[in-house]
C-alpha positions in Angstrom: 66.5 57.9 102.8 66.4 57.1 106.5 64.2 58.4 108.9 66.9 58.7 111.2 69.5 60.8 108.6 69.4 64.2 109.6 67.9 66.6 107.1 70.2 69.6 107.7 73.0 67.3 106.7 72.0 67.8 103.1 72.0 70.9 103.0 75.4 71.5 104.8 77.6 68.4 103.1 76.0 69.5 100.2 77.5 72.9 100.1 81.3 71.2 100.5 80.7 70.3 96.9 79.6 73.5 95.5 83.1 74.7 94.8 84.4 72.7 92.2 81.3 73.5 90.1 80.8 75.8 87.9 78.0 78.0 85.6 74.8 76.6 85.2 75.6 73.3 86.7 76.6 75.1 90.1 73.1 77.0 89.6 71.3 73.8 89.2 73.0 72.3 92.0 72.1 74.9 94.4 68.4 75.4 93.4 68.3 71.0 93.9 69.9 71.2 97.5 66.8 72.6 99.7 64.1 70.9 97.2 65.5 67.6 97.9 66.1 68.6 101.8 62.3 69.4 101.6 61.2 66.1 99.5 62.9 64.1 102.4 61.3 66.3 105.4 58.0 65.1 104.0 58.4 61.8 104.3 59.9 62.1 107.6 56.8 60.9 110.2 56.3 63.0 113.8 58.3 61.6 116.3 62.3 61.4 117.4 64.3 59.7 115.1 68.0 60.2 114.7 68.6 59.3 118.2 72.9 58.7 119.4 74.1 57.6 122.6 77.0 59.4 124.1 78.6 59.3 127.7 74.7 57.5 128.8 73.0 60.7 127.2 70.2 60.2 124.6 71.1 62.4 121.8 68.0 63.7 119.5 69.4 64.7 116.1 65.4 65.1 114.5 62.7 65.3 116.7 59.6 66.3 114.5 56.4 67.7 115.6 54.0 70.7 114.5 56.0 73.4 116.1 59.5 71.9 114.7 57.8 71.5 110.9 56.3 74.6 110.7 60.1 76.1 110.6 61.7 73.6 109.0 59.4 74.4 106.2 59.6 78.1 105.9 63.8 77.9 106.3 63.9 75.9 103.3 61.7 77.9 101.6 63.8 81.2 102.5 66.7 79.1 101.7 64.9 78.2 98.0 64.6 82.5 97.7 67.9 83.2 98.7 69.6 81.3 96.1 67.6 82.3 93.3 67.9 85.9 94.8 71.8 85.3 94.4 72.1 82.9 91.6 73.8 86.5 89.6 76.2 86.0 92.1 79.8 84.3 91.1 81.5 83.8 94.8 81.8 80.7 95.9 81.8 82.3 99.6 78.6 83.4 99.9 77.3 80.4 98.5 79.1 77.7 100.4 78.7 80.1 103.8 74.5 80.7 103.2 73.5 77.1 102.5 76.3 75.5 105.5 74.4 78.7 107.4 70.3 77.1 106.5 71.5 73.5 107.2 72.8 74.9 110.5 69.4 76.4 111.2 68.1 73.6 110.3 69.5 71.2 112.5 68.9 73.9 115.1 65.1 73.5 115.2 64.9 69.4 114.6 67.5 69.3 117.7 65.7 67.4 120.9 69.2 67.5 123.3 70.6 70.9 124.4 74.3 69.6 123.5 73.2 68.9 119.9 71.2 72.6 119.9 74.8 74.3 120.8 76.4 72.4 118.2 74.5 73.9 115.5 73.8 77.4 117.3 77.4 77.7 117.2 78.0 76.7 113.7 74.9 79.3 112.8 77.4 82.1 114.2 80.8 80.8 112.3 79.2 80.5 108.8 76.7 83.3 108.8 79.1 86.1 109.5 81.2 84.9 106.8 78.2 86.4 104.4 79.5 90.0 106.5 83.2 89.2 105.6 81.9 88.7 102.3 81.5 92.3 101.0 85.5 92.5 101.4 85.8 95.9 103.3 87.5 97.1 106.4 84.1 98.4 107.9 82.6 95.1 107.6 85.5 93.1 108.6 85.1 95.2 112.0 81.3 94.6 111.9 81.6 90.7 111.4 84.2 90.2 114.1 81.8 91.7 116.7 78.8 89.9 115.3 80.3 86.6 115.9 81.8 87.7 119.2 78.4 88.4 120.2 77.0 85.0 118.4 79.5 82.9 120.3 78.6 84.3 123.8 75.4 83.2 123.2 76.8 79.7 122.2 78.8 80.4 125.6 75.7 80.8 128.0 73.7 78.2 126.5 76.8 75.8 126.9 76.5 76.6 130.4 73.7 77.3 131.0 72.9 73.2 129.4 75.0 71.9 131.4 73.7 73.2 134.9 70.5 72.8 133.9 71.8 68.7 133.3 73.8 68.9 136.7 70.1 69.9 138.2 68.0 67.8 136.3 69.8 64.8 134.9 68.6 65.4 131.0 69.9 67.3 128.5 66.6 66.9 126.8 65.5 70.3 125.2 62.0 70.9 126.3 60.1 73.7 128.5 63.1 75.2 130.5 61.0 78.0 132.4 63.0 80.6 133.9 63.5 79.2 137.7 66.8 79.4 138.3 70.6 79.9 137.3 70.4 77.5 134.3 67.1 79.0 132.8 68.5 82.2 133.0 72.1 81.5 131.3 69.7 79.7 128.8 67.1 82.6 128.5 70.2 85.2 127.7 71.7 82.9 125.1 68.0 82.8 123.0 67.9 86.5 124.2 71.2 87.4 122.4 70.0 85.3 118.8 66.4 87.5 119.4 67.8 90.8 119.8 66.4 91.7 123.3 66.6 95.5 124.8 70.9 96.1 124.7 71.4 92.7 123.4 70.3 93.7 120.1 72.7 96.3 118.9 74.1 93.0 116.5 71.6 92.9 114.6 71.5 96.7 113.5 75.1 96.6 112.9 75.6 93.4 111.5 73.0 93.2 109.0 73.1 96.3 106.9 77.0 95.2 106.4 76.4 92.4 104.3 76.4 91.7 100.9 72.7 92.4 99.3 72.7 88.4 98.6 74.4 87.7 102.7 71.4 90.0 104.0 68.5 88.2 102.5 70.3 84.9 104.4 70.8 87.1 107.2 67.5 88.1 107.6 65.8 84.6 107.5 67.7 82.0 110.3 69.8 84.1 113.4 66.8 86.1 115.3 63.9 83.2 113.9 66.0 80.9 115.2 65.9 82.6 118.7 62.2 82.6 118.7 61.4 79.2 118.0 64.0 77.9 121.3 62.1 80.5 122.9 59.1 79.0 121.4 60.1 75.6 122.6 61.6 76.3 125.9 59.7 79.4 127.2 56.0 80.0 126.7 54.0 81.3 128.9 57.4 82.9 130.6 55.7 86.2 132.1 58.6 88.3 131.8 58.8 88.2 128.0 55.8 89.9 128.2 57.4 93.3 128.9 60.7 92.1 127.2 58.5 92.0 123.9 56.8 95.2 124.4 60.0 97.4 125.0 61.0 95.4 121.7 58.0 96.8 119.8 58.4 99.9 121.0 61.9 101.4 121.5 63.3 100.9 117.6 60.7 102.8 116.1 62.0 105.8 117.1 65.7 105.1 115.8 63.8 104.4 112.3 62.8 107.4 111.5 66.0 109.1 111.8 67.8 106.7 110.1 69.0 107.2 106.8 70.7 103.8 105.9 67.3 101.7 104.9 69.0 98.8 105.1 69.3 99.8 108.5 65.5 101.0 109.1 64.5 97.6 108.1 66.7 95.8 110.8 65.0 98.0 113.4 61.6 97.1 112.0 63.0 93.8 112.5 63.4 94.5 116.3 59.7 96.2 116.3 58.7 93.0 114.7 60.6 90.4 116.8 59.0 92.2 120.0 55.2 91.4 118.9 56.7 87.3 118.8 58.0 87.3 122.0 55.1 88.7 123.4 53.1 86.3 122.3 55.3 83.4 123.5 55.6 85.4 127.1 51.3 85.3 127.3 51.8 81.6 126.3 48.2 80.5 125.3 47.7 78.7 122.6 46.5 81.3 120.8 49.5 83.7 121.4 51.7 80.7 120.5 50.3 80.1 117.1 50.3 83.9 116.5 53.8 84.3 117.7 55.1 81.5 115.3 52.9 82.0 112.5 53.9 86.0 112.4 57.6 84.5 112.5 56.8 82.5 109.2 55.0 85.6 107.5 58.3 87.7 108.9 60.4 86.0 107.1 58.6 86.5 103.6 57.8 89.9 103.7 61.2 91.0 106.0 62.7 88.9 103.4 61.2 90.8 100.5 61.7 94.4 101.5 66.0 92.7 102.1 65.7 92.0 98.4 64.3 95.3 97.3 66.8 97.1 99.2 69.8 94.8 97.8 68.6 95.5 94.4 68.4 99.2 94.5 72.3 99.0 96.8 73.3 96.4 93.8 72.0 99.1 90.7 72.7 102.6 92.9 75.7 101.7 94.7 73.6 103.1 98.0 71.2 102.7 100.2 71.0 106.0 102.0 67.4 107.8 101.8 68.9 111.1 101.3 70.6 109.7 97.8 67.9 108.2 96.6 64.8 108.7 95.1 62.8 108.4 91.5 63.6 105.2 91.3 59.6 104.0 90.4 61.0 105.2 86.8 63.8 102.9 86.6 63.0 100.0 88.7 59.0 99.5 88.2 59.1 95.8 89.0 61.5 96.6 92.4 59.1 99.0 93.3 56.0 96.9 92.8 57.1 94.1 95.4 58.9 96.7 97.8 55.1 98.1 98.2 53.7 94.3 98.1 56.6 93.8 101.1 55.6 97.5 102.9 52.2 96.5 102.8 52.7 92.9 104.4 54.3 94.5 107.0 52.1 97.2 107.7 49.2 94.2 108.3 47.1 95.9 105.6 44.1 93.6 104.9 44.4 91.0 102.3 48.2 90.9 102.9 50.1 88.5 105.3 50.9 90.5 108.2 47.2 91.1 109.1 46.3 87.6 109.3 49.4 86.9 111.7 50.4 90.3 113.6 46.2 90.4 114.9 46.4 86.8 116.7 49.0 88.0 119.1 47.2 91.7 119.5 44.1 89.1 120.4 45.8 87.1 122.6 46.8 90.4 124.6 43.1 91.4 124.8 42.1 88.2 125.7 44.3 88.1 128.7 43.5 91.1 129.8 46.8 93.0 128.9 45.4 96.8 128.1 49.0 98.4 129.0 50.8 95.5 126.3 47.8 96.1 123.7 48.1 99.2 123.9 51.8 99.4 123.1 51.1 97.0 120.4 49.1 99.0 118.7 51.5 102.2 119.1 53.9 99.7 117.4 51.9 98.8 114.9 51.2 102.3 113.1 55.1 102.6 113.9 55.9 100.1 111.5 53.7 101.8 109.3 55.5 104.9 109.4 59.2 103.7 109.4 58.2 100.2 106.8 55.3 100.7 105.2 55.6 104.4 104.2 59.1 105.5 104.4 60.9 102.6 102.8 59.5 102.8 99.3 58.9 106.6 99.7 62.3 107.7 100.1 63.9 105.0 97.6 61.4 104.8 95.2 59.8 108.4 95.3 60.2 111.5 97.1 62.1 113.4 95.7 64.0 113.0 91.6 67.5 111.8 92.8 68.6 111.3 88.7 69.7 108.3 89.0 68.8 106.4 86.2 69.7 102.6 86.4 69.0 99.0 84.6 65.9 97.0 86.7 67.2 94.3 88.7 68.8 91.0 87.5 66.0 88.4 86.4 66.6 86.0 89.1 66.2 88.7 91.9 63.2 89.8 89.6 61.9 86.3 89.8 62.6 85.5 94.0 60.8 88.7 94.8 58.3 87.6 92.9 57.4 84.5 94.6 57.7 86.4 97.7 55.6 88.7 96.9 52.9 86.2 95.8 53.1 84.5 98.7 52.7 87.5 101.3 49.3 88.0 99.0 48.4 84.3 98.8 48.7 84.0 103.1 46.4 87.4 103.4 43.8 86.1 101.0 43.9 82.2 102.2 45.2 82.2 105.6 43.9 78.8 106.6 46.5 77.5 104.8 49.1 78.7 107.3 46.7 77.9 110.1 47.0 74.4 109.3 50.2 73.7 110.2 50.3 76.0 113.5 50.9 74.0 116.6 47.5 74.4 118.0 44.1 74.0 116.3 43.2 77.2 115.1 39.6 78.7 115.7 40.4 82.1 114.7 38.6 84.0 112.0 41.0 87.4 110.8 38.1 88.7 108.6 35.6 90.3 111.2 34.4 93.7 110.2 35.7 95.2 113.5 39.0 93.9 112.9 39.1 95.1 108.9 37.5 98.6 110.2 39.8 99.2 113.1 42.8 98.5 110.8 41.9 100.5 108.2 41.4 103.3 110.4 44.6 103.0 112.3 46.6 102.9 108.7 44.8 105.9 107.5 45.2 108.0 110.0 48.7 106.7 110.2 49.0 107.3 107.0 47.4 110.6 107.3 50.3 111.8 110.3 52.9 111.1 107.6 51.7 113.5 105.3 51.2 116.1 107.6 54.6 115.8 109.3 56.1 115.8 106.1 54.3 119.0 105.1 55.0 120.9 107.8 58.7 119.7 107.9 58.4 118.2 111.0 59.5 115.0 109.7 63.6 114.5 110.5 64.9 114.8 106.6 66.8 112.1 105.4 70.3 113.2 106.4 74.2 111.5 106.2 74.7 111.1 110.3 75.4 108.5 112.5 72.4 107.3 115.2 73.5 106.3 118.8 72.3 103.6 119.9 72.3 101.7 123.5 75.8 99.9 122.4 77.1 103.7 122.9 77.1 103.1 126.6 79.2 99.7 127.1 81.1 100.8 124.0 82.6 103.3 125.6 82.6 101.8 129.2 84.7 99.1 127.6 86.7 102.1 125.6 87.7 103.8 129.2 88.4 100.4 130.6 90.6 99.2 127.9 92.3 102.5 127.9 93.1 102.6 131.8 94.3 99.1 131.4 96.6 99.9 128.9 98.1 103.0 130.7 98.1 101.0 134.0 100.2 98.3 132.0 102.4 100.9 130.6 102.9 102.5 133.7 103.7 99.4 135.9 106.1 97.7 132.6 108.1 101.3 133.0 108.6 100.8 136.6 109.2 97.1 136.7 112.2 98.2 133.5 113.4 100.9 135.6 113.9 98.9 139.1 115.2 96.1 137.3 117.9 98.6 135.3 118.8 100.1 138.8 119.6 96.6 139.9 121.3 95.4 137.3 124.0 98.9 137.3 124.1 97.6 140.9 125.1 94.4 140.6 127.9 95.1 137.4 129.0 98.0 139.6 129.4 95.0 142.5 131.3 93.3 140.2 133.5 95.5 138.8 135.1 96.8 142.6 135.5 93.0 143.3 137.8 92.9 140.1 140.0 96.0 141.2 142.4 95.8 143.5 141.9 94.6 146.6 139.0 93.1 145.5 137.7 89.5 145.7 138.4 88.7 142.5 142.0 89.6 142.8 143.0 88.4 146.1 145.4 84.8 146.1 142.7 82.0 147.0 144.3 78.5 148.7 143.6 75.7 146.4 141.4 73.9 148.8 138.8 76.8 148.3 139.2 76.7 144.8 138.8 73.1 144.0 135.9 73.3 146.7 133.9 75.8 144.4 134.9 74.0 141.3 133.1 71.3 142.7 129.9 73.5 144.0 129.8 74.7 140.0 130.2 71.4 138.7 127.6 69.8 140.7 125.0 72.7 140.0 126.0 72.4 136.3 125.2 68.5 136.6 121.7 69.1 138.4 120.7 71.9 135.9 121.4 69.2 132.9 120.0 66.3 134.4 116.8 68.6 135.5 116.9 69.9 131.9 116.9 66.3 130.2 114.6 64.8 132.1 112.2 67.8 131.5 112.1 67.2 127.6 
């Protein structure tokens, strides 16, 4: 295959022909679409290839470098998970919709113009919330409509902000952007939207724990990773992330531990996670760069992982609230096994992926002197402990006996967490690996006896908080109750607003009916005292006046036909 034939393509022409097949073959099929997209990346050199002119613009379909690769190669590996994770699954929906959605991604990250990145960035938004639509209920049909409201507004102000940023510079070329003017900023809010910034993020919370288990491990691979690498690419050292990223570590921790859904808990760890990313892409060295893209590649496995322990229990209980579960080590032994391997990856224990990823950002922060940042980063990080790492498997896997008693999860989910789970280990244990294909050269060593020291102590005592506050029932109990978030506020803004309007409308319709009503008696009251005696009507006309206004009818007649006809 060319050079110049774009990978994604395989992935989303391929998924047009996944409806007529059935069984085993479809299975096959599926399982053969991101290996051979992956068998072609690798013999795809560095360099642009794929290049179109249109309108005297150079169009980039597959520029390839280190930064480009490095997520090409863990999208088609998520992709690879997600379709074993959801070969059980018999809806041709969900599989058309989540491979159309990684090609989409795909062609995303390999895109060198701003006109093709808005093609697929758009076509990222229409196929992934059809994996929302998927689970076939009112509450989610609600959800996906204003997740891909949200999506396309992004699509919106990178459209425009691409095309001032063209007016201004001549290019369309998709490189550093910077934020130093109009355009930058339009651009900045469209990857803030797919990154889930501070109020920009309520899509993600809302969105994700609607989906299908199957749609949610998809989910939780492409939309907000997708955001990091433009940022990545057209952003770094961009100051103002800095603070951006810390709010983002911060602020969801506290909405995860009071939140019972733990589908939901997870997309707030999300957030908390996403935050550490962009700070490393606002410091911009090249450390912070390869830590803010290599913790995006560990994300996605062990994110992905605790998605597909949480979609196993929702698929075998039927819920995913904490205050119905429970016990579950007893049924599910396997599930539990990798939701702990996932907690732990997370959590940056050492010897686990997280740690070897999570600590190159935290140094880049030292490094540049950022005590305030570090130390919010470090708040964060026994955060994600408490809310990830302890009270995901605790609540659905222990705490209390729940009853439920329920068959382990189907082999193939059995079998993608698996290889999840062995790759969160295999990163912790032989990080170089990863290292390798950062963008930067890498002379960073994880394993100093500070580092392993002050981890451990920060996950004990951590660890050790948790226990007390559960003892002393300090810890919020897992209870059925709806969190309020900061969509609350322009929720209900656009509630009063919408409301006015429609009284205002209401209001203004009644008057306009009534004075048009009062006219209308007026002028049938006109006519009807012209037609009585003594009227107009009734009075003897000569016949000059008559045949005069025969002829005024006539010719108005004519003009209103003529006018018509030559209209259509």
């Amino acid at each position: 295959m060319s050079a110049d034939f774009p990978v994604a393509l395989i992935l989303i022409f391929g998924a047009a022909l996944i409806p007529p097949l059935r069984g085993a073959v479809r299975r096959a099929y599926m399982l053969l679409l991101p290996l051979a997209a992956f068998i072609c990346l690798l013999a795809v050199p560095q360099g642009m290839h794929g290049q179109v002119e249109l309108l005297g613009h150079n169009l980039v379909l597959m520029r390839v470098d280190k930064l480009s690769l490095l997520f090409c190669y863990i999208f088609l590996l998520a992709a690879l998970l997600a379709v074993i994770y959801a070969l059980h699954v018999e809806d041709t929906l969900q599989h058309v919709s989540g491979l159309i959605y990684a090609g989409s991604a795909l062609g995303a990250v390999f895109a060198g113009d701003l006109l093709s990145l808005f093609i697929y960035w758009e076509l990222t938004a229409v196929s992934s919330v059809l994996l929302i639509w998927a689970r076939r209920g009112e509450h989610s049909a609600a959800t996906g409509m204003r997740y891909v409201i949200v999506q396309l507004l992004s699509g919106l102000f990178l459209l425009a902000g691409g095309l001032m940023h063209w007016r201004a510079t001549g290019s369309l070329e998709f490189g550093q952007i910077g934020l130093t003017g109009t355009a930058g900023a339009l651009i900045l809010i469209a990857f803030g939207i797919k990154s889930a910034f501070p109020f920009l993020h309520n899509w993600l919370m809302d969105a994700y724990p609607e989906a299908t288990p199957t749609g949610t491990v998809f989910l939780s691979a492409f939309t907000t990773k997708l955001g990091i690498y433009a940022l990545a690419r057209g952003f770094p050292g961009t100051e103002e992330l800095i603070w951006i990223g810390t709010l983002m570590a911060a602020f969801p921790i506290f909405y995860a531990v009071i939140e019972n859904d733990l589908r939901r808990v997870l997309a707030y760890s999300m957030n908390n996670q996403l935050g550490f990313m962009v700070v490393g892409i606002g410091i911009g060295s090249e450390l912070a760069i390869n830590g803010a893209v290599a913790h995006a590649f560990a994300d996605i496995l062990f994110k992905g992982l605790l998605f597909m322990s949480m979609g196993a229990v929702l698929l075998r209980t039927g819920t995913i609230k904490g205050s119905e579960l429970g016990g579950l080590y007893k049924s599910m032994p396997w599930t539990t096994g990798f939701c702990v391997v996932g907690a732990a990856s997370i959590s940056a224990f050492p010897l686990f992926s997280g740690f070897v990823t999570k600590s190159m950002i935290m140094s880049a922060a030292a490094d540049e002197g950022l005590l305030l940042t570090w130390l919010v980063l470090l708040f964060a990080s026994a955060g994600v402990f408490h809310h990830a790492g302890i009270k995901i498997p605790y609540f659905a896997f222990f705490s209390h006996d729940s009853g439920i008693r329920c068959a382990e999860a189907p082999r193939n989910m059995l079998v993608a967490m698996a290889i999840s789970a062995a790759l969160c280990i295999g990163i912790g244990v032989f990080p170089r690996g990863l290292y390798s294909l950062l963008p930067f050269v890498v002379d960073y060593e994880p394993y100093t006896a500070s580092h392993i020291v002050s981890q451990l102590q920060l996950l004990f005592f951590s660890a050790l908080a948790f226990a007390v506050l559960m003892r002393t029932g300090i810890y919020p109990p897992e209870l059925r109750s709806v969190n309020l978030d900061s969509d609350w506020l322009y929720r209900r803004a656009a509630h009063g607003f919408a409301t006015t309007f429609h009284d205002t409308l209401t209001k203004t319709r009644a008057g306009l009916a009534a004075g048009i009503f009062a006219h209308a008696e007026a002028v049938i009251g006109l006519i009807d005292r012209q037609r009585r005696p003594g009227g107009l009507l009734m009075r003897s006309w000569p016949t000059g006046n008559m045949a005069l206004w025969v002829m005024v009818m006539l010719l108005a007649y004519l003009l209103f036909y003529y006018a018509g006809n030559g209209h259509a």
